[in-house]
Backbone as a chain_set.jsonl record, in Angstrom:
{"seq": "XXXXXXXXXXXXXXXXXXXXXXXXXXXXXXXXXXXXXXXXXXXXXXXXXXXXXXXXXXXXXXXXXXXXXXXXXXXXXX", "coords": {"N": [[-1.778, -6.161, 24.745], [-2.543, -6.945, 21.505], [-3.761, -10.171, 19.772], [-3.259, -11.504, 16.975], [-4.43, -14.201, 14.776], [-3.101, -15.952, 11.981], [-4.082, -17.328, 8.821], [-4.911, -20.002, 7.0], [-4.394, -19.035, 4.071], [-1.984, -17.868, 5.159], [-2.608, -15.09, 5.804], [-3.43, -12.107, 7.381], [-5.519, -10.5, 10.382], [-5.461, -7.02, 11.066], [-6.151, -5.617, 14.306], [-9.252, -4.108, 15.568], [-8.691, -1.927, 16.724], [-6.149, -0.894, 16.372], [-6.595, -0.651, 13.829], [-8.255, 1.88, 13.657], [-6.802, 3.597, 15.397], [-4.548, 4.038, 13.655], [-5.664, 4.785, 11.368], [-6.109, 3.209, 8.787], [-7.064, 2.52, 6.006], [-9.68, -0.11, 4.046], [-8.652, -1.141, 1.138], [-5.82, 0.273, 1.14], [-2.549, 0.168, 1.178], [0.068, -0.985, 2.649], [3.184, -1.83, 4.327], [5.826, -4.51, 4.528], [8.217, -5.14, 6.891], [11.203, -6.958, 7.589], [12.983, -6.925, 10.763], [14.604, -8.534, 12.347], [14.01, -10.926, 14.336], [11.268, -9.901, 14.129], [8.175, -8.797, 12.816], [7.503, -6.011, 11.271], [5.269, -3.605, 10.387], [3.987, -1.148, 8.206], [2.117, 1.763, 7.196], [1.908, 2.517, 3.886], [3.73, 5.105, 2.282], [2.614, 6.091, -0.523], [1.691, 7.915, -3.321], [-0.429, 7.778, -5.602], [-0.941, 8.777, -9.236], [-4.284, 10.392, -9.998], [-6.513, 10.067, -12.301], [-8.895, 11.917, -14.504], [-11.022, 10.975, -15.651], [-13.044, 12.169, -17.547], [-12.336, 13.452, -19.517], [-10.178, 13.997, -22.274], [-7.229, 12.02, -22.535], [-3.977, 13.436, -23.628], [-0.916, 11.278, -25.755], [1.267, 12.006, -24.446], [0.707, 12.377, -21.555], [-0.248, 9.946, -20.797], [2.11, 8.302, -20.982], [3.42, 9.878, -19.064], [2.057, 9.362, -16.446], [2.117, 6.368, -16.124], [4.934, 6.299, -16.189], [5.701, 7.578, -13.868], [3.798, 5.593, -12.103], [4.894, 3.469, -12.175], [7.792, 4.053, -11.336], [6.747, 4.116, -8.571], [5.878, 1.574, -7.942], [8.496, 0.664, -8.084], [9.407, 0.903, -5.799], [8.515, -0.466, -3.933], [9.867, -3.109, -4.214], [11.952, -2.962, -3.374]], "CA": [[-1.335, -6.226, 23.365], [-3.746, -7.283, 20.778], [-3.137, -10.534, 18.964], [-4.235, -12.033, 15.657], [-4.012, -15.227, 13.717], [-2.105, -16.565, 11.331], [-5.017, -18.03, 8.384], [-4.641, -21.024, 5.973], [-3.59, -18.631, 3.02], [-1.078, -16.77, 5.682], [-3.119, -14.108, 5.977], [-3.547, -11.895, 9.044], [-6.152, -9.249, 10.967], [-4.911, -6.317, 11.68], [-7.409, -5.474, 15.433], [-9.625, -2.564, 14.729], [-7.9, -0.601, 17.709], [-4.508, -0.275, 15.926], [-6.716, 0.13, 12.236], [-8.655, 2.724, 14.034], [-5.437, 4.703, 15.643], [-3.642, 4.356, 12.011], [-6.249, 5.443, 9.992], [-5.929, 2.26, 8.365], [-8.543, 1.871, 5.703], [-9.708, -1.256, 3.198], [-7.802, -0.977, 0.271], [-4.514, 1.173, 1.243], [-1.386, -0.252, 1.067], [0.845, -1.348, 4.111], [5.124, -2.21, 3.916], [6.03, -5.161, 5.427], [9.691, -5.288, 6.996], [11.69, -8.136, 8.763], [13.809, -7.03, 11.719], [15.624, -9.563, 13.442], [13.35, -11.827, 14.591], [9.906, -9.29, 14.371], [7.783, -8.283, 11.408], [7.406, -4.558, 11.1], [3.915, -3.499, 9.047], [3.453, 0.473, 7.764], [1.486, 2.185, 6.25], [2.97, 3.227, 2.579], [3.648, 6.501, 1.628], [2.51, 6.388, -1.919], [0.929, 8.65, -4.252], [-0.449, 7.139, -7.041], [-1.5, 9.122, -9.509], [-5.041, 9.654, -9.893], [-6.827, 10.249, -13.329], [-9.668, 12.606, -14.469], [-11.759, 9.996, -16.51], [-13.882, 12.997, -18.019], [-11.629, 14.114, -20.226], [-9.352, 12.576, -23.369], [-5.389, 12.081, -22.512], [-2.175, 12.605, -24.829], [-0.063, 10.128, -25.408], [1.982, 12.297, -23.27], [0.011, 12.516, -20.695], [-0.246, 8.734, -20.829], [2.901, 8.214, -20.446], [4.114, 10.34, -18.148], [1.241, 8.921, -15.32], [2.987, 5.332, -16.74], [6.153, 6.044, -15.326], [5.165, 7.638, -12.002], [3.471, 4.78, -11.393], [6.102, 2.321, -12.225], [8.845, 4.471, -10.218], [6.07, 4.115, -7.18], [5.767, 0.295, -7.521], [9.331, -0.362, -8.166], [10.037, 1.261, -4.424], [7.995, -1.972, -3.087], [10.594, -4.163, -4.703], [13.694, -2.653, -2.236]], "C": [[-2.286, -7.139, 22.587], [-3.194, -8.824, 19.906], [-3.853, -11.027, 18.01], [-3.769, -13.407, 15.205], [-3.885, -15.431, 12.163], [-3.758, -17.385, 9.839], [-4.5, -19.186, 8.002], [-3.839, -20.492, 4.763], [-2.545, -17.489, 3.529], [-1.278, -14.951, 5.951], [-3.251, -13.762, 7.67], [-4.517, -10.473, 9.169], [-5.751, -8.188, 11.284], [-5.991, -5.686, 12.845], [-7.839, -4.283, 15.146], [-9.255, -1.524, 15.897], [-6.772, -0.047, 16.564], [-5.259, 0.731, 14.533], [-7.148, 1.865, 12.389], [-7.489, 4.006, 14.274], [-4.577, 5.123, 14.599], [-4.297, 5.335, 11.382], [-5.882, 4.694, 8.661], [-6.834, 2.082, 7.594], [-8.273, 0.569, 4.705], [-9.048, -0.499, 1.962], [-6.375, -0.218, -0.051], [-3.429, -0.343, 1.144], [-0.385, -0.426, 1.845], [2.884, -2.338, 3.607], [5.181, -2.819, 4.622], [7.587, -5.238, 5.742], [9.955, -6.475, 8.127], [12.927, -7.293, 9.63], [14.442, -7.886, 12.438], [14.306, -10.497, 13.413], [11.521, -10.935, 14.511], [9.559, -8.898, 12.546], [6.948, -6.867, 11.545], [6.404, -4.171, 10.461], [3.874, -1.677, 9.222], [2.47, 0.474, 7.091], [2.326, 2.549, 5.335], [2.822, 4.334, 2.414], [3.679, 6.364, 0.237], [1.491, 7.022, -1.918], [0.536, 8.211, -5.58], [-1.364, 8.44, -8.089], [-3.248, 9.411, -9.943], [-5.729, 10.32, -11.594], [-8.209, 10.731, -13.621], [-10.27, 11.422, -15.706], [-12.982, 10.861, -17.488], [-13.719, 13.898, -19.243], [-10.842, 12.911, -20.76], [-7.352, 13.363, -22.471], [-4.534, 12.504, -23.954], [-1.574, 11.742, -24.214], [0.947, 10.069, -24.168], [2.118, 12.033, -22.028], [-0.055, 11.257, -20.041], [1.255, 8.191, -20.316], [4.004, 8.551, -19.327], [3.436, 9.36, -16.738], [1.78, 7.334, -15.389], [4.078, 5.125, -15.409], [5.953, 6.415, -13.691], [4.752, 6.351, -12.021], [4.637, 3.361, -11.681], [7.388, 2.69, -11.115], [7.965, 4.001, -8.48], [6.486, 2.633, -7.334], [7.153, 0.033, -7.389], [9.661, -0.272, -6.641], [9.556, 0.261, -3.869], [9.052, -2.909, -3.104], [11.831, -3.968, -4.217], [12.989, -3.716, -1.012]], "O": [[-2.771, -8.104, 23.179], [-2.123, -8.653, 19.325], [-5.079, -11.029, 18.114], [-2.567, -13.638, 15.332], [-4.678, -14.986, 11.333], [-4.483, -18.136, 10.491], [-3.522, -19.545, 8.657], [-2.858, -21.104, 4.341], [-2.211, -16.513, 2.857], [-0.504, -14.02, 6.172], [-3.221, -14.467, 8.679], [-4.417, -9.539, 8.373], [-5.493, -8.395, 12.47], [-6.908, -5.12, 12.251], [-7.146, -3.428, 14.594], [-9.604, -0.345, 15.83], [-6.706, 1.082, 16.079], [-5.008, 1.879, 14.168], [-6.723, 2.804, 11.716], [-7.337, 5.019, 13.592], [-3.987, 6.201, 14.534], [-3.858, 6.397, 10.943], [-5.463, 5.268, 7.656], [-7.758, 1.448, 8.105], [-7.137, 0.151, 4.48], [-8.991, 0.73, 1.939], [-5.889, -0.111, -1.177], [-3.704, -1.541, 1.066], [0.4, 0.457, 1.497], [3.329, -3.14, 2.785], [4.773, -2.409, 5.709], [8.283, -5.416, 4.742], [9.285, -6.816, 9.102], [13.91, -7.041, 8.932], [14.817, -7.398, 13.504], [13.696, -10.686, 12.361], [10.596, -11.627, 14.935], [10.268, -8.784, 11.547], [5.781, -6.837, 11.934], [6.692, -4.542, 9.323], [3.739, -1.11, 10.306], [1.945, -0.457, 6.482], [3.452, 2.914, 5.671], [1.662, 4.744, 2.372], [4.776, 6.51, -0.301], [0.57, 7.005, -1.102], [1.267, 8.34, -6.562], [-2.383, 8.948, -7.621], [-3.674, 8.325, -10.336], [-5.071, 11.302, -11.939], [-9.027, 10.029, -13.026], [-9.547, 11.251, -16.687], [-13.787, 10.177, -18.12], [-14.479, 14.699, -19.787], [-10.696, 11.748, -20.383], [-6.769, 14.396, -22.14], [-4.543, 11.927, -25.042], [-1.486, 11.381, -23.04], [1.339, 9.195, -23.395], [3.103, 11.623, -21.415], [0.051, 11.251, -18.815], [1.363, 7.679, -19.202], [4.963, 7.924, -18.877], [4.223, 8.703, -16.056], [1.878, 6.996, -14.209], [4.157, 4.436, -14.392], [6.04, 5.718, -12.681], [5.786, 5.693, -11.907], [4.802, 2.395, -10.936], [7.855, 1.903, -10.291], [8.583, 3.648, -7.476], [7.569, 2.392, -6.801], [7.366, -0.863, -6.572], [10.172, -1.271, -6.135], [10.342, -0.12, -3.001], [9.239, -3.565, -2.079], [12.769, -4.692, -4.551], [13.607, -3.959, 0.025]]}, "num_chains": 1, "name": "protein.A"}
């Protein structure tokens, strides 16, 4: 079993076996849960929208991609 430390700003490694077997990359997004005495780490299932920068928005448009992404973040906050 692989282990890691603990930093100064509580930070931690995840070993590049597990990142490797996940499909774990730099910048994704991971759920942390407490079980009893253990700490649980996922990967997140989000979708964030993603945006065609090549082209002009409506306001609509604007707002709709808005709320998706607000409904996504608030699911972090359960």
């Amino acid at each position: 079993m692989p282990v890691t430390k603990v930093t100064r700003n509580y930070q931690i490694t995840i070993p590049a076996e597990i990142r490797k077997t996940l499909g774990i990359k730099e910048g994704e997004y991971l759920t942390v849960e407490l079980r009893g005495d253990e700490i649980v780490i996922r990967k997140a299932e989000m979708e964030w929208p993603s945006i065609d920068l090549g082209r002009d928005f409506t306001p609509e448009e604007i707002e709709k991609n808005v709320k998706k992404m607000l409904r996504e973040a608030s699911r972090w906050e359960e």
